[in-house]
C-alpha positions in Angstrom: 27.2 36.2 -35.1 29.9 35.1 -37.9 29.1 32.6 -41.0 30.8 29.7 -39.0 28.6 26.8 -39.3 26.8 25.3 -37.2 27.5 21.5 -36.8 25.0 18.4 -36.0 26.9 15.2 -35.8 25.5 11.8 -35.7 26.9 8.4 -35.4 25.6 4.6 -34.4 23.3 2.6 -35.5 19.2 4.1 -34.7 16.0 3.0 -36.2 13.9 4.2 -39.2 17.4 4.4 -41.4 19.1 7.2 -39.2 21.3 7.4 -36.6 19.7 7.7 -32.6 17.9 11.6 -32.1 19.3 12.7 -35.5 16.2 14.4 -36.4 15.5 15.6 -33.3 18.7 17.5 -32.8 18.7 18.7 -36.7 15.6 20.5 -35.7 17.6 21.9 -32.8 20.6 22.9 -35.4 18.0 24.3 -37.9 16.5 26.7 -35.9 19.6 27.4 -33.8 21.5 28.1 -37.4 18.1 30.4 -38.6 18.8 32.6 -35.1 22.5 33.0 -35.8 22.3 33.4 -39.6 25.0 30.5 -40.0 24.8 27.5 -42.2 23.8 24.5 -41.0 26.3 21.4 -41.7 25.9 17.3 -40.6 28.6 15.0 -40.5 27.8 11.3 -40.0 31.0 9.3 -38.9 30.5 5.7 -40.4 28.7 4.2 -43.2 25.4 6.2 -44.4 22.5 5.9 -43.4 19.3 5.0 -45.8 17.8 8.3 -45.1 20.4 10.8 -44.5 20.5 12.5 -47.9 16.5 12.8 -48.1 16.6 14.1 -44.0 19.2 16.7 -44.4 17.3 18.3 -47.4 13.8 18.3 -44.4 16.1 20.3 -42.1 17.7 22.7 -44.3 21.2 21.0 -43.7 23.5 23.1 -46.7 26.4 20.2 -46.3 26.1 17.0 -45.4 29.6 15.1 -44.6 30.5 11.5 -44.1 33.7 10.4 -42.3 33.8 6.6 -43.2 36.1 4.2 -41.9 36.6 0.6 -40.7 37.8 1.5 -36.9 34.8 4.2 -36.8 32.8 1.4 -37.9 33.8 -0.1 -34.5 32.8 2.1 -32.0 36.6 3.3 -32.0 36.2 6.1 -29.7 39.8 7.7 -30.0 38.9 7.5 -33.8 36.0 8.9 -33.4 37.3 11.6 -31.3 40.3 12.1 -33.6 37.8 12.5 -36.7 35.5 15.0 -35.2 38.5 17.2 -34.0 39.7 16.9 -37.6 36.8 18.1 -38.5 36.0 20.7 -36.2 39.4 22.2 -36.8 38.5 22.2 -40.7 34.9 24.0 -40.3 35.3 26.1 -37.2 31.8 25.6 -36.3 30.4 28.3 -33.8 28.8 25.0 -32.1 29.0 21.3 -32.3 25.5 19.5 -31.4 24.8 15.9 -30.9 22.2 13.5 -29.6 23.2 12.1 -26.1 23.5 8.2 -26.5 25.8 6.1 -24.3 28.6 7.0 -27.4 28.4 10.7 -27.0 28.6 11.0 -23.1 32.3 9.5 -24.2 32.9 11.6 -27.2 31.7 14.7 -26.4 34.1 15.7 -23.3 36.9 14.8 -25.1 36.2 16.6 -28.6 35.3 19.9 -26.4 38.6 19.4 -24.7 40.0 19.1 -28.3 38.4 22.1 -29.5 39.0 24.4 -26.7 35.4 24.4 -26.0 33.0 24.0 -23.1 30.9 20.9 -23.2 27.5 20.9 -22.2 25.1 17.3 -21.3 21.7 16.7 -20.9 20.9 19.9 -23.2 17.0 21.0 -23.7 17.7 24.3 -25.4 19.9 26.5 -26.7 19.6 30.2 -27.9 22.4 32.5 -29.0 23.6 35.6 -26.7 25.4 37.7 -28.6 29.1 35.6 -29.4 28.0 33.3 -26.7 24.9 30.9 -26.3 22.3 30.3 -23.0 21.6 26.5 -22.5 18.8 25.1 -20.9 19.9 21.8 -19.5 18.3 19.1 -17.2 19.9 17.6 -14.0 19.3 15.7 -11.2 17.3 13.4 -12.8 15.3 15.7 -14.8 14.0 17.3 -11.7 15.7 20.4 -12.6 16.1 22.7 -15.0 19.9 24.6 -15.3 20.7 27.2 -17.3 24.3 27.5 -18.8 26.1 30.4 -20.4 29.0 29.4 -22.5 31.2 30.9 -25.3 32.1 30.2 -28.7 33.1 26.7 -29.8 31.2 24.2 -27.2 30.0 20.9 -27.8 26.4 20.0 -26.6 25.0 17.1 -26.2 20.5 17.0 -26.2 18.6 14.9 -24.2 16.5 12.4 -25.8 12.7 13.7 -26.3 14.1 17.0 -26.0 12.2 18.5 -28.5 9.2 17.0 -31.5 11.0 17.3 -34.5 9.2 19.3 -37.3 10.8 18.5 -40.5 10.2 21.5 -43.6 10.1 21.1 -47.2 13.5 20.6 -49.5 15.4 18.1 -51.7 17.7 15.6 -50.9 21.5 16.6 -51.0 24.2 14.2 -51.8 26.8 13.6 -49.3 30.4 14.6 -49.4 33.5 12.4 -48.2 35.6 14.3 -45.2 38.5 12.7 -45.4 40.7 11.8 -42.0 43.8 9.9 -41.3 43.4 7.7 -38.6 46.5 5.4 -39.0 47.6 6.3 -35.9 45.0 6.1 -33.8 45.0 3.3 -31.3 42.6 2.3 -29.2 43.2 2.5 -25.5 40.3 0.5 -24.1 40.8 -3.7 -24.2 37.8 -5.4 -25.1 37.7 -8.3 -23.1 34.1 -9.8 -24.0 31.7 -8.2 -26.1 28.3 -7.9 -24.8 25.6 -9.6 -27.1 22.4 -9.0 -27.6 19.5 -10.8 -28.3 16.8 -8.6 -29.8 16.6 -5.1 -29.9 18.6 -2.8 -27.6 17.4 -0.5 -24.5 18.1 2.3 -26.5 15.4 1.8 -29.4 12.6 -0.1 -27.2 9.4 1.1 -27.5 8.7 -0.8 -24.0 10.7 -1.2 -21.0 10.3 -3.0 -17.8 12.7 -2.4 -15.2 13.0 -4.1 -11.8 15.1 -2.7 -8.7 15.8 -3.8 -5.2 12.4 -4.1 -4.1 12.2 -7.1 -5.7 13.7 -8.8 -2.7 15.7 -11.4 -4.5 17.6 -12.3 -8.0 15.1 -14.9 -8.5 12.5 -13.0 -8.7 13.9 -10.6 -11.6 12.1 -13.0 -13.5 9.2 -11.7 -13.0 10.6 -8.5 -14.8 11.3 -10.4 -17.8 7.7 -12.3 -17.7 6.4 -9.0 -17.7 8.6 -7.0 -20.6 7.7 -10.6 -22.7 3.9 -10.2 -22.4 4.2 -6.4 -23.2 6.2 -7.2 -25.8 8.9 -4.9 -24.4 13.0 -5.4 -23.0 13.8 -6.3 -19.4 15.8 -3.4 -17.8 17.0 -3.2 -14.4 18.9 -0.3 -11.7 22.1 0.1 -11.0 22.3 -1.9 -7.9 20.8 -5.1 -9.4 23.8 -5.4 -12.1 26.1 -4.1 -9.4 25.3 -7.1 -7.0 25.4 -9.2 -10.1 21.7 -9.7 -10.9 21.5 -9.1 -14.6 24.3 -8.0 -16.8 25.0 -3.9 -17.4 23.9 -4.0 -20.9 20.2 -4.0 -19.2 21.5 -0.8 -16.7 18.8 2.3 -17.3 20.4 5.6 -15.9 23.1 7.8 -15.9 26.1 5.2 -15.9 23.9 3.0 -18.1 21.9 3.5 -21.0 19.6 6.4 -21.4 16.2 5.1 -22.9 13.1 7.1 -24.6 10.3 4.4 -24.7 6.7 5.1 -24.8 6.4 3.2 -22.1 8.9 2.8 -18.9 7.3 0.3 -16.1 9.8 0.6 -12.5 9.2 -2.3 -10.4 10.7 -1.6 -7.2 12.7 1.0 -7.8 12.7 4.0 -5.7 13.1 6.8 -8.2 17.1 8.2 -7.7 17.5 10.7 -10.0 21.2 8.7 -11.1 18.2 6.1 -12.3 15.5 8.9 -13.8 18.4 10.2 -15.6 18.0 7.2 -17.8 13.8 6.8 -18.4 12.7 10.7 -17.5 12.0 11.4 -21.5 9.7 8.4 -21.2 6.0 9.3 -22.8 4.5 6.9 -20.0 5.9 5.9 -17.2 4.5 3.5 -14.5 5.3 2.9 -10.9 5.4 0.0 -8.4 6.7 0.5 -4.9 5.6 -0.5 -1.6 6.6 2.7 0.3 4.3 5.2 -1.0 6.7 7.9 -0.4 9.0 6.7 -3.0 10.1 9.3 -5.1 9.5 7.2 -8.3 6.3 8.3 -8.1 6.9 12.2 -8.5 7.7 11.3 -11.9 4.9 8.3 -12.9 1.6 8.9 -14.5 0.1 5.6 -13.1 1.7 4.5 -9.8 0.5 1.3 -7.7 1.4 1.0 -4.0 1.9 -2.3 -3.2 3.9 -5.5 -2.9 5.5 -5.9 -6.6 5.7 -9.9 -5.4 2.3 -9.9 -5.6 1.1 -7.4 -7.6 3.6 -8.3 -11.1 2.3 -11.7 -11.2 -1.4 -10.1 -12.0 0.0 -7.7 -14.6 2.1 -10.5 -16.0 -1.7 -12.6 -15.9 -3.8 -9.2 -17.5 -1.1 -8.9 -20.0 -0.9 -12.4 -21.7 -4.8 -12.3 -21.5 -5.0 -8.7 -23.4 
């Protein structure tokens, strides 16, 4: 293959001083960049985080690139999509990869479509085939396993837990400005009430505890909550509890919600549709509570308990505060 990079690109706020799956996807760049004989290049759209400079020296990143500016700093998403086209237009990357937060299920369509690229979500793997590359992707719910052949120029977007990250050895490298014009970029989307949050997000919980349909009634969902409070976890719920007005979407776990990688994922009541697994599959632990013992839920569960969540949460809720 050419000398045309290839590109991680990170934004949002994560944990640990870097943005959400950078490492992990910088190991996927790394190697990818090592089978193509390509540089390696990382560009960070808003401020800097803590630990970029030191990380991109672990991964064998040769330029790291920051694109600041106050409506990236917003979650702007034409201005994010505006930069990275910029950008992409500048390096002519032989690949653009990113980590699939809720962010880059937005972004990535778009800057492929900007590009004149493919896109590819819910990536696994990638390998280079002569001027094209094989993906490895997962779908319906992480249930399957597809594999994609796409040309130059795609955008691809890796699963959370998709791979363990390995840093190497190397110094820190300083970060260069990439300048972009985004005076006139406007926004298309109308906030018309932020969501707030109390705590941490779905996204960086170590512990989740989601409750579904089975739970009969919206009074009960407070039993969920109980629960993720003596775990010391976040409440999270499916798709038809915020649709029927339950809870409010910023607690949604799936595909149209957010897509989580706890160490532990608890689903009370909730039967296991793959638009839901989409969201906990690359959870280290995941444990099941269903009545019908069929349920598909528990196809994907390491521990699963059959029974009536009504009475079963209330003793988890009781061992928990005990322990």
């Amino acid at each position: 293959m050419s000398q045309q990079p290839i590109v991680v690109c990170s934004f949002g706020e994560g944990r640990d001083g870097l943005p959400p799956g950078a490492e992990e996807v910088l190991h996927i760049g790394r190697n990818l960049a090592q089978a193509c004989e390509a540089p390696l290049m990382w560009v960070i759209l808003g401020p800097l985080p803590e630990r970029a400079s030191a990380t991109a020296g672990l991964y064998g990143v040769q330029n790291l690139h920051q694109i600041d500016d106050a409506k990236l700093e917003a979650n702007h998403t034409d201005a994010q999509v505006a930069a990275l086209a910029a950008y992409g237009k500048a390096q002519t990357p032989q690949a653009i990869l990113v980590h699939q937060t809720l962010e880059a299920r937005t972004v990535a369509p778009r800057l492929a479509a900007r590009l004149g690229g493919a896109v590819v979500m819910n990536g696994i793997s990638i390998s280079p085939i002569g001027q094209n590359f094989e993906i490895t992707a997962s779908a319906y719910g992480g249930d399957t396993r597809v594999i994609y052949e796409v040309g130059p120029k795609p955008v691809l977007a890796f699963i959370p837990n998709a791979v363990i990250p390995e840093p190497g050895s190397g110094s820190a490298i300083d970060a260069e400005p990439f300048a972009v014009d985004l005076s006139g970029v406007e926004e298309r989307i109308e906030v018309l009430e932020p969501a707030h949050f109390d705590g941490p997000r779905l996204d960086d919980a170590d512990i989740i505890v989601s409750g579904g349909r089975g739970l009969g009634s919206q009074d009960n969902y407070s039993l969920i909550e109980q629960l993720a409070e003596a775990l010391g976890g976040i409440a999270g719920a499916s798709r038809p509890l915020v649709d029927d007005g339950w809870v409010d979407s910023s607690h949604q776990v799936g595909l149209t919600g957010r897509i989580t990688r706890p160490n532990l994922y608890v689903a009370i009541g909730i039967s296991g549709a793959s638009q839901h697994m989409a969201g906990c599959s690359a959870a280290k632990t995941i444990v099941a509570v269903n009545r019908d013992p069929e349920a598909a839920i528990f196809q994907h569960a390491r521990f699963g308990i059959v029974g009536d969540a009504l009475e079963i949460v209330p003793e988890l809720i009781r061992a928990a505060s005990a322990g």
